[in-house]
N, C-alpha and C positions, 0 to 999 in steps of 0.2 A: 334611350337605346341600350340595349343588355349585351355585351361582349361578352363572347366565350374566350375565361382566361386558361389557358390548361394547366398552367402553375398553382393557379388556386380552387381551380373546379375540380380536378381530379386529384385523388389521394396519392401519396408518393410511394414507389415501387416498394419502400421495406416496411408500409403499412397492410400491403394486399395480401390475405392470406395464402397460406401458403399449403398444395393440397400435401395430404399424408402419402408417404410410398406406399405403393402399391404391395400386397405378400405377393412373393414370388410363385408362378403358377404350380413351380415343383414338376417333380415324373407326373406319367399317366396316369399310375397305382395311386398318387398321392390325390391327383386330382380326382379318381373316381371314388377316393373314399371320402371327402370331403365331400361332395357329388351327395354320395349315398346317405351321409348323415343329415343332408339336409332335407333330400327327398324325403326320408323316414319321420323327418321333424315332423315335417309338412303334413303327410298322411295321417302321425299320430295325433296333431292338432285337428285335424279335419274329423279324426275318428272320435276325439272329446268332443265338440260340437255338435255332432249329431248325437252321441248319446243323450247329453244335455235339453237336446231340443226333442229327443223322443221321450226323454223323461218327463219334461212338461208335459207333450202330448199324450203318453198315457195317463197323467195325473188329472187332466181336463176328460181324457176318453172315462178313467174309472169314476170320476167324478159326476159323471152323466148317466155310466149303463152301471155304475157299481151297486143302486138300492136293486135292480129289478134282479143283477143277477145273483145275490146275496139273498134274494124270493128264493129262488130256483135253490142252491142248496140248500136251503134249510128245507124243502120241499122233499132234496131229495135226500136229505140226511132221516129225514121222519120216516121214510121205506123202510129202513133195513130192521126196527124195532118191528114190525106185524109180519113182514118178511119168516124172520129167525124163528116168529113164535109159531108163525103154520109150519116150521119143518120139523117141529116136537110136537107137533096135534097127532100125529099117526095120521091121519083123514084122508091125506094124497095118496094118490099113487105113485109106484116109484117114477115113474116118466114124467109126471107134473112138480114131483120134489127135485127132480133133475133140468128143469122149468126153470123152477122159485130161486136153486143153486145158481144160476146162469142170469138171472135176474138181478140176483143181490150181487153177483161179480159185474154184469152190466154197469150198473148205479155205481159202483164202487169206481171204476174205470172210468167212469164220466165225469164223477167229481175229483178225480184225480187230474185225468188229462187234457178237461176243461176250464176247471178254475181251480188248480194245482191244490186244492186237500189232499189231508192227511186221509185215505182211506185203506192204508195197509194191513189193520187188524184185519178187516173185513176180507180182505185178499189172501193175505196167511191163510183164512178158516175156511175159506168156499173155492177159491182157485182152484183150479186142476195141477194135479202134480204128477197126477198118472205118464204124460207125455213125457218128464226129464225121467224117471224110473224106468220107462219103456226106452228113453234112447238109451239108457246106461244097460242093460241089458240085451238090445238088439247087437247083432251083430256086424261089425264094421260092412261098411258097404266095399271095400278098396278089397277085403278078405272075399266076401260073396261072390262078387264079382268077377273071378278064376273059375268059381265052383260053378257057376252058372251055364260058363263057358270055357271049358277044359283045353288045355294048347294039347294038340292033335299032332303029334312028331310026327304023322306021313304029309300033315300040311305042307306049302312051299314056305320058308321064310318068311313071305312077305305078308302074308296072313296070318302066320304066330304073330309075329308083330304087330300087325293092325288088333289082334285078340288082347296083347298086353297090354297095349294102348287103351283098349277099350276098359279094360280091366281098372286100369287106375287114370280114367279120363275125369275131370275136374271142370265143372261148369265156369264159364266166364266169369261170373260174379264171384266165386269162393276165387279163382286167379288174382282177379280184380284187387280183392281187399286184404288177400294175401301181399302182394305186393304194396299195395298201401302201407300195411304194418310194417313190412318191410324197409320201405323207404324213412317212416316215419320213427322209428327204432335208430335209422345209420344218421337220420337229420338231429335225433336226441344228443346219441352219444358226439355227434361233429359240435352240437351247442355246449353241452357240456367241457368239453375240449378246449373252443374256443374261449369260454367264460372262464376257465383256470389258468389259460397261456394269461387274456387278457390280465386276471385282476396280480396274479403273480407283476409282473411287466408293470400295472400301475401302483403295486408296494414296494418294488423296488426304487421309482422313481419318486413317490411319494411317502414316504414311508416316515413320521416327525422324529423319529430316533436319529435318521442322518441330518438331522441339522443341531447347534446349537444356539441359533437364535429363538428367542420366547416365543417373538409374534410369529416369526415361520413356523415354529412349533405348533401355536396355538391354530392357524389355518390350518397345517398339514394334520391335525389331528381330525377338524370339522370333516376334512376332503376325504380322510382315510375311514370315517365313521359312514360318508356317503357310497363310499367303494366297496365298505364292508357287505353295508345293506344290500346293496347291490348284486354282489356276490352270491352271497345267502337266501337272495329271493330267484337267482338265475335272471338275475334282467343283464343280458347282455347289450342289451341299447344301451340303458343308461351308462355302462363300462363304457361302450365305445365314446359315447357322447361324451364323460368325464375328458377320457383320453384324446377327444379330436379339444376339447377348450384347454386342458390343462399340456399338453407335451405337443410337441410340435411334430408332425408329419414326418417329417425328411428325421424323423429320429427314430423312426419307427423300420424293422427290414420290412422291406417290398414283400417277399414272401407271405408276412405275417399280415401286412395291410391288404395285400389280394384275399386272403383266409374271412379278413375281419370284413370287408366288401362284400363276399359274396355272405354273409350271415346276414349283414345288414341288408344285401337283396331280396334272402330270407324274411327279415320280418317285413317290407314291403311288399310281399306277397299276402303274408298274412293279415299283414293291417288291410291290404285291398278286398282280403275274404271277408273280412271283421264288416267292413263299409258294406260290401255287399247284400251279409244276411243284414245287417241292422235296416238297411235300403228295402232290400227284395223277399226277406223271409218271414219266415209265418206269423214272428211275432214284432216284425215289422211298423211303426207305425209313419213312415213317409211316404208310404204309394199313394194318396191321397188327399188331397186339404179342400179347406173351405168347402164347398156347399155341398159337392161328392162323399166328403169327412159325414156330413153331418144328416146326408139323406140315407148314409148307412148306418150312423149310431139310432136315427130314428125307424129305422126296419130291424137293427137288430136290439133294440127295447121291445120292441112289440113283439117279435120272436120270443124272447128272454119272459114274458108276461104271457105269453100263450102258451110258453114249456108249465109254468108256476102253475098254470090254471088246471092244464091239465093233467099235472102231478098231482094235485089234491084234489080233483075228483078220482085217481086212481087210489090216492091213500085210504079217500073215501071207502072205497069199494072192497080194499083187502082186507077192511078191519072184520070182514067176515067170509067164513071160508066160500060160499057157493060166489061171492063176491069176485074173491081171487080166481077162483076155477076160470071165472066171465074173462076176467084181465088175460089169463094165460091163452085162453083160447083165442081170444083178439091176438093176440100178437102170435099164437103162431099161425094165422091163418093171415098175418100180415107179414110172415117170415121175417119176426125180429125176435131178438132173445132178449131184449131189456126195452125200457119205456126212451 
C-alpha cells in the first residue's frame, strides 16, 4: 500500500517558485501607449507576412504566366520600328499618320502600364502635348466665370451671391483632394514634430557621453546609432518602440505620451491601409488560392498567347504600307486607337 506523505511528496514552501511582480498598470495615457505599441507591433508583423507570402506568390504566378507574357512584349516592342518608319514614307494621310501616332503611343502605354517597361522615349516623341500648352494658355476658368455671368447691382442680394458662388464653385472631387492634401501636409509636419520632440528626449536620456562607464558607453552608443538611424529615416515607430523598451512610461509627461499615442494611431491606420491594398488591390495577389488561383493563370496564359499571336500577324501586316492602311481601318471601325 502507498501512503501519501506530504512531508516528502510535496516540495517545501522556499523551493516553489516564486511569480515576478507584476509592472504597475500606471495612468490611462501610459496604458494606452503601451496599448498602442503593441497593437502597431502586431499589425506591422501581420503586414511583413503577408508581404512575404505574396512575394512567394507572385514568384510562383510570374513563374507560370512570366514565358507567354515576356511573348507579348517582345511582340509588342517589334511595332514601333515599322510603326516610325511609315511616318517618314510620306504615303499616309494626315488623318492615318495621326492613326499610326496614337497607335505607337497606344503600344507604348500598354507596355508601360501592363508589364511596367521602359517605354518613355516613345512617349517623349508621339504623346500629345498640345493639351498641357493649351491649359497654360486658356484662360482660368474662376476668371471666366464673372465674364460669363456679370453681378447685375439692380439684382437682389441673394442672387449676386448665388452668381459669386457660381463663379468660383468647385466640383466635389477638386474639394475632396484639396482637403486630402491638406490634411496630409498638417499630418507631415505633426510627424515631423513629433520625430524631433521624440529623438531629442531619447539623446538626452541616452546619449553615451553622460555616463563614464565603458560597457554603458559601449551599449549607449549601439542604441544611439539605432536612434540615429531612426531619426534620419523618419521612422517614428521605431523611436517610439526604442522609447517604450529602453525609458520607462511614467518618465515620460502625459502630454507628450498622448502626442506620441495618437501618432502611433496614426501608423495603425496606415499599416491597416498597407494590409488592405496588399489584400484587395490591383496588384494584390491573396483574393484567391488553389484551384480558382490556377484556373485564372490558366485563362490568363491563353489570353497572354492569343495577344502574342495576334501581334505578329499585325507586325506581319505593317511591314507594308496597304498592309498597315488594313490594320488602321480595322481598328477604327472597331473604335480603338491601338491593337
Amino acid at each position: 500500500m502507498n501512503l501519501h506523505n506530504p512531508l516528502t511528496d510535496l516540495p517545501a514552501a522556499n523551493q516553489l517558485p516564486t511569480p515576478a511582480p507584476a509592472e504597475a498598470p500606471g495612468t490611462p495615457a501610459q496604458q494606452a501607449f503601451r496599448e498602442a505599441v503593441a497593437q502597431v507591433e502586431g499589425l506591422r508583423q501581420r503586414l511583413r507576412d503577408l508581404q512575404q507570402e505574396q512575394a512567394e506568390a507572385r514568384r510562383r504566378y510570374w513563374q507560370q504566366v512570366g514565358p507567354a507574357a515576356q511573348e507579348v512584349v517582345r511582340a509588342r516592342q517589334a511595332l514601333f520600328a515599322p510603326l516610325e518608319e511609315a511616318l517618314l514614307l510620306g504615303y499616309f494621310s494626315r488623318l492615318e499618320e495621326q492613326q499610326i501616332t496614337a497607335l505607337l503611343v497606344g503600344n507604348a502605354r500598354a507596355l508601360q502600364n501592363r508589364f511596367g517597361e521602359d517605354a518613355a522615349e516613345i512617349l517623349r516623341k508621339y504623346a500629345p502635348r498640345r493639351r498641357a500648352d493649351e491649359d497654360d494658355n486658356a484662360p482660368d476658368e474662376d476668371a471666366t466665370a464673372p465674364a460669363l455671368e456679370p453681378f447685375d447691382p439692380t439684382l437682389p442680394p441673394h442672387e449676386q451671391a448665388a452668381a459669386a458662388a457660381r463663379a468660383r464653385r468647385k466640383t466635389k472631387q477638386q474639394k475632396a483632394e484639396e482637403a486630402a492634401a491638406a490634411q496630409t501636409r498638417t499630418q507631415e509636419q505633426l510627424l515631423l514634430s513629433n520625430t524631433k520632440t521624440l529623438y531629442r528626449q531619447l539623446a538626452r536620456t541616452h546619449h553615451p557621453d553622460l555616463t563614464q562607464d565603458e560597457a554603458i558607453r559601449e551599449q549607449r552608443t549601439q542604441l544611439m546609432q539605432r536612434i540615429t538611424e531612426a531619426y534620419e529615416t523618419n521612422d517614428l515607430y521605431t523611436l517610439l518602440q526604442l522609447l517604450s523598451e529602453s525609458a520607462p512610461a511614467a518618465a515620460t509627461d502625459e502630454t507628450l505620451l498622448l502626442r506620441y499615442t495618437q501618432a502611433l494611431h496614426q501608423q495603425q491606420l496606415e499599416s491597416k491601409t498597407q494590409l488592405n491594398e496588399l489584400k484587395f488591390g490591383d496588384n494584390g495577389f491573396s483574393g484567391t488560392t488553389g484551384k480558382k488561383r490556377e484556373q485564372e493563370i490558366r485563362q490568363l496564359k491563353r489570353h497572354l498567347r492569343a495577344e502574342a499571336e495576334y501581334l505578329h500577324h499585325v507586325h506581319r501586316l505593317i511591314q507594308d504600307p496597304n498592309g498597315l492602311r488594313e490594320v488602321l481601318r480595322e481598328l477604327a471601325a472597331e473604335g480603338h486607337d491601338t491593337v
